[in-house]
C-alpha positions in Angstrom: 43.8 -11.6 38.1 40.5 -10.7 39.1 38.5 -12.6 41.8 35.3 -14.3 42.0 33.5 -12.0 44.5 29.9 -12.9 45.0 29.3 -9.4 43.3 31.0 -10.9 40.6 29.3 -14.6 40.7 26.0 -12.6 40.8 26.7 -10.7 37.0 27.2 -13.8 35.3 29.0 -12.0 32.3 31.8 -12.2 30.7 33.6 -10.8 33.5 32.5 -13.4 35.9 33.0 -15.8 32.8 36.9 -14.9 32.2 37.6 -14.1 36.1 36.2 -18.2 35.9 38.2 -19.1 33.9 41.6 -17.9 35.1 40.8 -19.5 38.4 40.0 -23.0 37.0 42.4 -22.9 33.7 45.6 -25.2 35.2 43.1 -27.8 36.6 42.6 -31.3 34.8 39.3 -31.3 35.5 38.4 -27.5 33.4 40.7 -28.8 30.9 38.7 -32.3 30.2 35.6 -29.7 30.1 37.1 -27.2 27.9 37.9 -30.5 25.4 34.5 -32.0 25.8 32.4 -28.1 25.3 35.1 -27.1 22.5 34.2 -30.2 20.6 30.5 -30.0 21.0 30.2 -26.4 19.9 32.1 -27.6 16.3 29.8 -31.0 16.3 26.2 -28.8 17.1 27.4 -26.2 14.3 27.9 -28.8 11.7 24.8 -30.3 13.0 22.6 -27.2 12.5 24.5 -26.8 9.4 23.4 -29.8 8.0 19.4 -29.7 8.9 19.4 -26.1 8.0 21.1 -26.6 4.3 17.9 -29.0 3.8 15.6 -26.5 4.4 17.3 -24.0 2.7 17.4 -26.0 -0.4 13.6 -26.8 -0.5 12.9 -22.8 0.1 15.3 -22.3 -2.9 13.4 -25.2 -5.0 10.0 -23.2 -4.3 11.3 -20.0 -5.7 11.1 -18.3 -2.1 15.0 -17.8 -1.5 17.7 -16.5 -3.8 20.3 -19.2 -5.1 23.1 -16.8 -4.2 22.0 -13.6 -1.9 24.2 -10.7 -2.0 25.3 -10.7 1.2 27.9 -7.8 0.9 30.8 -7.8 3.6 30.6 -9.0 6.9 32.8 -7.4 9.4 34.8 -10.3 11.8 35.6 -9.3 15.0 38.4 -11.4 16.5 36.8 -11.3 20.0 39.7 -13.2 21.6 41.1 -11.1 24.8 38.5 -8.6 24.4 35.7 -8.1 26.8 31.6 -7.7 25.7 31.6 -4.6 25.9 35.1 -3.4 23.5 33.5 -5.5 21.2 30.1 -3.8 21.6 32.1 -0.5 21.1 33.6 -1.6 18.0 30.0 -2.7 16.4 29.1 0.8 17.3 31.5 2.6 15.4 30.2 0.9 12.2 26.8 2.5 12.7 26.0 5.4 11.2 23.3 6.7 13.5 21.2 5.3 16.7 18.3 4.4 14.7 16.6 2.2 11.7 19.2 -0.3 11.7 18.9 -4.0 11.0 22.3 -5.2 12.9 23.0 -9.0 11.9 25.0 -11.1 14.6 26.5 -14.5 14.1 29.3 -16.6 15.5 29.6 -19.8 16.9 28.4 -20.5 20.8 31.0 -19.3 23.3 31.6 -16.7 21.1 29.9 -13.9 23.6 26.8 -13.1 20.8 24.5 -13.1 23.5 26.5 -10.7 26.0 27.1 -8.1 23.3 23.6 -8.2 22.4 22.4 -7.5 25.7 24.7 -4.2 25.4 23.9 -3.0 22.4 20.6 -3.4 23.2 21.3 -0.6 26.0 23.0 1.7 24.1 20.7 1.5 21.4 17.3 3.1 21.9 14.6 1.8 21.0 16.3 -1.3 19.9 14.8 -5.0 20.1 16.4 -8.7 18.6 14.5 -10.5 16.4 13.7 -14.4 16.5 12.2 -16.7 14.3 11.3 -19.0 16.8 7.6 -17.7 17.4 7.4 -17.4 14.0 7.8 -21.0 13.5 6.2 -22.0 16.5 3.2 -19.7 14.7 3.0 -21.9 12.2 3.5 -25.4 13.9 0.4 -23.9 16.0 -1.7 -23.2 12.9 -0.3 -26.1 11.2 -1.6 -28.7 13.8 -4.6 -26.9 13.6 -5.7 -26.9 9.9 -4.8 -30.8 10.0 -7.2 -30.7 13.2 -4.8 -32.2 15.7 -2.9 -35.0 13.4 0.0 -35.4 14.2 2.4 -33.5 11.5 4.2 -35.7 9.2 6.0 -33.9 6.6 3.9 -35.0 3.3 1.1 -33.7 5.6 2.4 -29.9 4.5 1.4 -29.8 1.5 2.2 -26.4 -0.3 -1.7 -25.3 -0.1 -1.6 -26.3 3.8 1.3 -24.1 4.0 0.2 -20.9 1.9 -3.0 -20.9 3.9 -1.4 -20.9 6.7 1.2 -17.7 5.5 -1.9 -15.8 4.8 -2.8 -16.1 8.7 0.2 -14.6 10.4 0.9 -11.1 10.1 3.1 -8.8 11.7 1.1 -5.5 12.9 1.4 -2.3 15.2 -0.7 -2.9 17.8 -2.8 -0.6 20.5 1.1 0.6 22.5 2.9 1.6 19.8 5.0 -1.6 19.7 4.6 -4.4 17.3 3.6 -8.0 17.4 2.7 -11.2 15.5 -0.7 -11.3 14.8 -2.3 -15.0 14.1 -5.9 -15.2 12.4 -6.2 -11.7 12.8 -6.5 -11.0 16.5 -4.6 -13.5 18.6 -1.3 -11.7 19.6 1.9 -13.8 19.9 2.9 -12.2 23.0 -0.5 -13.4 25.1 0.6 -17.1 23.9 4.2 -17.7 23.6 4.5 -18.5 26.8 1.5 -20.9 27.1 -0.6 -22.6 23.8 2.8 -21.8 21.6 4.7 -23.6 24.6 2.5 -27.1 24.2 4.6 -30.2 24.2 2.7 -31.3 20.5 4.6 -27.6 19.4 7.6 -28.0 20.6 7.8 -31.8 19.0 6.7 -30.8 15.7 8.3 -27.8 15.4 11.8 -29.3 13.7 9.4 -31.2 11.0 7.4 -28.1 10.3 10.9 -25.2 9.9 12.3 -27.5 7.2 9.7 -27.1 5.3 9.2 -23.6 5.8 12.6 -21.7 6.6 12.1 -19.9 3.0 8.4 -18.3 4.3 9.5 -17.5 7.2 12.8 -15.8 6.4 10.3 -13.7 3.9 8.3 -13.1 7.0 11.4 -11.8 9.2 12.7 -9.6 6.4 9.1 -8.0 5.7 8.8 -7.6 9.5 12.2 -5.8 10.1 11.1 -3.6 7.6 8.7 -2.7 9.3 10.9 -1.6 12.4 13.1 -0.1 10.2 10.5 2.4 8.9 9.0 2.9 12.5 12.8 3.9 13.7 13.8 0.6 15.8 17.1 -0.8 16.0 16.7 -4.6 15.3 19.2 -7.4 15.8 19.2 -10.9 14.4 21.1 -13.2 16.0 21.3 -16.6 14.2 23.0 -18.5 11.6 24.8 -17.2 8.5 22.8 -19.5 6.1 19.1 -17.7 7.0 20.6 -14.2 8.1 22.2 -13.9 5.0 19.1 -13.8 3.1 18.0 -10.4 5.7 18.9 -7.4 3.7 21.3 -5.1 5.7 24.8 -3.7 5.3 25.7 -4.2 9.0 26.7 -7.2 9.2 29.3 -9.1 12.2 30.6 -12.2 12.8 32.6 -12.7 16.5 35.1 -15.2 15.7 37.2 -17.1 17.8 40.2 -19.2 15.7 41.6 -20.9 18.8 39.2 -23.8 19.3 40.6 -24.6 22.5 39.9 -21.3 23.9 36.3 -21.0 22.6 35.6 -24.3 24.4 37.4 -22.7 27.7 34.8 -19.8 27.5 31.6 -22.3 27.1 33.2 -24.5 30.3 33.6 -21.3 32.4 30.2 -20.2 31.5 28.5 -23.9 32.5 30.9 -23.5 35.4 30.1 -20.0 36.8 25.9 -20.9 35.9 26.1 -23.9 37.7 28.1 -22.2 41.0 25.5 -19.5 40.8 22.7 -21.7 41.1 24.3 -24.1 44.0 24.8 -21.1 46.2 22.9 -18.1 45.0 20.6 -18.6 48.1 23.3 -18.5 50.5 25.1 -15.6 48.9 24.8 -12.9 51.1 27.2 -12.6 53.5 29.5 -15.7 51.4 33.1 -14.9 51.2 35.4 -15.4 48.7 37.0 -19.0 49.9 32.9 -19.9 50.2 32.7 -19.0 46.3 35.5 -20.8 45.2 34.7 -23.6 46.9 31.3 -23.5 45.5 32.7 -23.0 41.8 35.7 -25.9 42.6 32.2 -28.5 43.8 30.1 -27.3 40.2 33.9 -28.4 38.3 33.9 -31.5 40.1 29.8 -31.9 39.0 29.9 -31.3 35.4 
């Protein structure tokens, strides 16, 4: 069994994650975690499932989305008892070169999506993930803006509101190379997504306005991967089955964990290891290994 070094606290991967979890997996305390993570992960999935299959249907009731995408297969990886980056390795086999493809990546939370991710991303060059978030926050912004600061309600976005505001974000190469979204024609995404796209009036209307527009802006991420495609960039789309499925591409996974139990141990390690690392991370150097445990035993105890 591995320790939790403060090397190790310090990664805060799956290593740190599983090396977590062996130390903590007997106690009562992990165990009432585990329960409590496993079952939120399941209740947040059917959640998301829920909201998103509204604003799927109204993109399929405007014509924007397919009734039945052909998805083609979707390889499942049974990630249980494998680390990031075997599973990384395994996506990699599926690929038939290091560039141009559109890699889709779904699973529940816990499942390591992120970690493998991060991999991929450097073994792949040239290779960046794609979010819609900006993209919706794009057109909350604009949005808000064409109804000059009303607050959005959703008979407010009316289709005309809505096409008008398509027509004002594009997806462009711009001056390095690289590409960005592009709002009214010269205000790049990248200078605002921390700041104007960050507003508190945003981030409260932003569930109202993706309802109504998951169909434009899943027509906005599969123009835009295109893009990358053609320009020789490895994309990958993280998200949920229900809007990836409508992205065009043959590589498709799915990291699946069938024990439920275990999938909640991995999220309670994670919270565990994050919370440790944040208690002590200013004391680390020089820490030893009783000081880490204790500082993971006092985050257990805190959650």
């Amino acid at each position: 069994m591995t320790s939790v070094t403060t090397a190790l606290l310090r990664q805060q991967d799956d290593e740190c994650s599983t090396a977590v979890l062996h130390l903590l997996r007997d106690k009562d305390a992990f165990k009432r975690l585990a329960a409590s993570e496993g079952e939120a992960i399941l209740r947040r999935d059917k959640e998301d499932e829920e909201k998103l299959a509204v604003g799927i249907g109204i993109a399929k009731a405007k014509g924007i989305l397919s009734g039945n995408p052909d998805v083609g297969s979707v390889t499942r990886i049974s990630v249980a008892g494998m680390t990031a980056q075997q599973v990384t390795e395994e996506i990699m086999k599926h690929l038939p070169s290091k560039e141009g493809n559109a890699i889709v990546m779904q699973g529940l939370s816990g499942t390591g999506k992120g970690t493998t991710v991060n991999k991929l991303q450097k073994l792949l060059p040239r290779c960046v993930t794609w979010s819609n978030g900006n993209v919706f926050r794009s057109y909350t912004y604009l949005s808000l803006e064409a109804l000059k600061g009303e607050p959005i309600r959703t008979e407010l976005l009316t289709p005309e509101l809505l096409a008008a505001v398509e027509k004002q974000v594009t997806f462009e190469q711009v001056e390095n190379g690289g590409f960005d979204i592009v709002l009214k024609g010269s205000i790049r995404v990248a200078d605002i997504q921390n700041t104007l796209l960050k507003r508190p009036e945003i981030e409260h209307a932003v569930p109202t306005v993706a309802q109504q527009t998951q169909g434009e802006v899943i027509r906005f991420a599969t123009m835009a991967v295109g893009k990358l495609k053609d320009a020789g960039y490895n994309v990958i789309l993280e998200g949920r089955a229900q809007t990836l499925n409508h992205i065009p591409t043959p590589f498709r996974f799915e990291l699946v964990i069938d024990n439920i139990t275990l999938l909640g141990e991995r999220r309670a390690a994670q919270r565990v290891m994050a919370k440790a690392f944040s208690d002590i991370k200013n004391h680390l150097d020089g820490a030893t290994k009783k000081m880490v445990e204790e500082a993971i035993f006092r985050a257990l105890s805190e959650l």
